[in-house]
C-alpha positions as CSV (number, residue, x, y, z in Angstrom):
1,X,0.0,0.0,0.0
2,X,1.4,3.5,-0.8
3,X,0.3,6.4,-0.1
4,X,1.2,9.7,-1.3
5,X,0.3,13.8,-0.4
6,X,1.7,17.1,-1.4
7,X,1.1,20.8,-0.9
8,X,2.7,23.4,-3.1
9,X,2.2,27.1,-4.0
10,X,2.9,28.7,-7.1
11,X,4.4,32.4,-7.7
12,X,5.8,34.9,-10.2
13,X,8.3,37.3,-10.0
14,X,9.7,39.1,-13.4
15,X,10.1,36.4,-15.8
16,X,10.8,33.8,-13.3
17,X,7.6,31.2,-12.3
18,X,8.4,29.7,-9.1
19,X,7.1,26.4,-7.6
20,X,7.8,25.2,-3.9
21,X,6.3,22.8,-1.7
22,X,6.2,19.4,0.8
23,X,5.5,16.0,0.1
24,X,4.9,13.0,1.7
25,X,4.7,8.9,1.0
26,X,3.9,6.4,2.9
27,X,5.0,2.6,1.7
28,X,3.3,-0.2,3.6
29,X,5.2,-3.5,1.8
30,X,3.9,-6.8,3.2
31,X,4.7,-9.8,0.9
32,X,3.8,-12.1,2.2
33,X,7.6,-14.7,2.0
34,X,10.1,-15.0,4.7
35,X,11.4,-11.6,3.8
36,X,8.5,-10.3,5.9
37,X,7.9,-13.1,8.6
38,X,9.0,-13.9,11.8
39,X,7.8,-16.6,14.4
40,X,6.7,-15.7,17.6
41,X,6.0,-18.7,20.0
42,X,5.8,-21.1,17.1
43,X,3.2,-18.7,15.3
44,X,4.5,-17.7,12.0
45,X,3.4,-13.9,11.7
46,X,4.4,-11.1,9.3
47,X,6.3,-7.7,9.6
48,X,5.5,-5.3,7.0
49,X,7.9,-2.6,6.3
50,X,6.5,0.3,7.2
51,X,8.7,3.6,5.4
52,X,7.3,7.0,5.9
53,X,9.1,9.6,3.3
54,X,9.1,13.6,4.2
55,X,10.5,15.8,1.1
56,X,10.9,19.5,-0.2
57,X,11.6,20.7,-3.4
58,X,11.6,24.0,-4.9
59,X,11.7,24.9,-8.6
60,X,12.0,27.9,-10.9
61,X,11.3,28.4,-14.3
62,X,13.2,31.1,-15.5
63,X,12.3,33.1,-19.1
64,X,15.0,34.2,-20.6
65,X,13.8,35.8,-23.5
66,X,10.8,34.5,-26.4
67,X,12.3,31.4,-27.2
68,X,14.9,30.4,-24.6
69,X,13.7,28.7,-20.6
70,X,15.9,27.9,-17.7
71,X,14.3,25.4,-15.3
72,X,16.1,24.5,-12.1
73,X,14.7,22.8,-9.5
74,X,15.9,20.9,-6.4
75,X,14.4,18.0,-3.9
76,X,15.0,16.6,-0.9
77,X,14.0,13.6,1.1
78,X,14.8,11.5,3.7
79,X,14.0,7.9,4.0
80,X,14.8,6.6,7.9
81,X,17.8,4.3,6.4
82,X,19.5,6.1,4.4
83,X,19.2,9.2,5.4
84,X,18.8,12.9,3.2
85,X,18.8,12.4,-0.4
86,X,19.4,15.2,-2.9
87,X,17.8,15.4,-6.2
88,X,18.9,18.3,-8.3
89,X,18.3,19.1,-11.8
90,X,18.0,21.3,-14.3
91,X,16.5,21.8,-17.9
92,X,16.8,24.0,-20.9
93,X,14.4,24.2,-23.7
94,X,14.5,26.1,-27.0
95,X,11.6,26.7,-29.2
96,X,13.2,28.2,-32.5
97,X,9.9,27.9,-34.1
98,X,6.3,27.3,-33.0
99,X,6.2,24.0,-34.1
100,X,9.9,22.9,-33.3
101,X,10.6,22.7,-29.6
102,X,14.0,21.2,-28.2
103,X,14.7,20.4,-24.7
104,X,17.5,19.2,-22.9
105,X,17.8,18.2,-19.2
106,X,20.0,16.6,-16.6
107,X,19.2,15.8,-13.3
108,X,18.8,13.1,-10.7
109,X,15.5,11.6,-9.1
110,X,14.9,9.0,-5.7
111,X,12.6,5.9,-6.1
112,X,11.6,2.9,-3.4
113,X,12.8,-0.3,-4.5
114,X,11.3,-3.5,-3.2
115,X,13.5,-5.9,-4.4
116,X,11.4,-9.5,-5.0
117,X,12.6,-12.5,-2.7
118,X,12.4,-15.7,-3.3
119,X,12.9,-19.0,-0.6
120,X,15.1,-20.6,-1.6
């Protein structure tokens, strides 16, 4: 079970649109395999892992003239393991034409894994 919330405000300034804001998931992972189990008094029982996942980000998307943008935007979150995790990034697009539009971006992102066991 996931589940997921977020709040964010949106503001201009010149030619710069700005986006900040909090999220929050919750990951409730239960499969149901000896990845999850434990025995208590010879009763075989589960242990979901339970994650809850805080963030920030903030995000501007800058105009630098008709056919030239700027985004750059940054995120945090921190996951109870391992601890802050940075997400920058930043993206340029170009729009030469109204029907031609290049972009190019770099940046990095987090994701959950829940990696499949098996008994072996």
């Amino acid at each position: 079970h996931i589940g997921f919330a977020q709040l964010f405000h949106r503001f201009s300034k010149g030619r710069s649109n700005w986006l900040a804001g909090t999220a929050w998931r919750f990951n409730h992972y239960d499969d149901n395999t000896p990845a999850t189990e434990f025995i208590n008094n010879n009763i075989v029982l589960t242990r979901p892992a339970i994650t809850s996942l805080p963030g920030v980000f903030l995000q501007n998307d800058w105009m630098l003239n008709e056919r030239h943008r700027l985004l750059l935007g940054y995120r945090m979150d921190y996951h109870p393991i391992h601890g802050f995790i940075h997400s920058p990034r930043i993206a340029w697009k170009y729009a030469p034409h109204e029907r031609l539009i290049m972009r190019w971006s770099s940046g990095t992102g987090f994701r959950v894994v829940n990696l499949f066991t098996e008994d072996h």
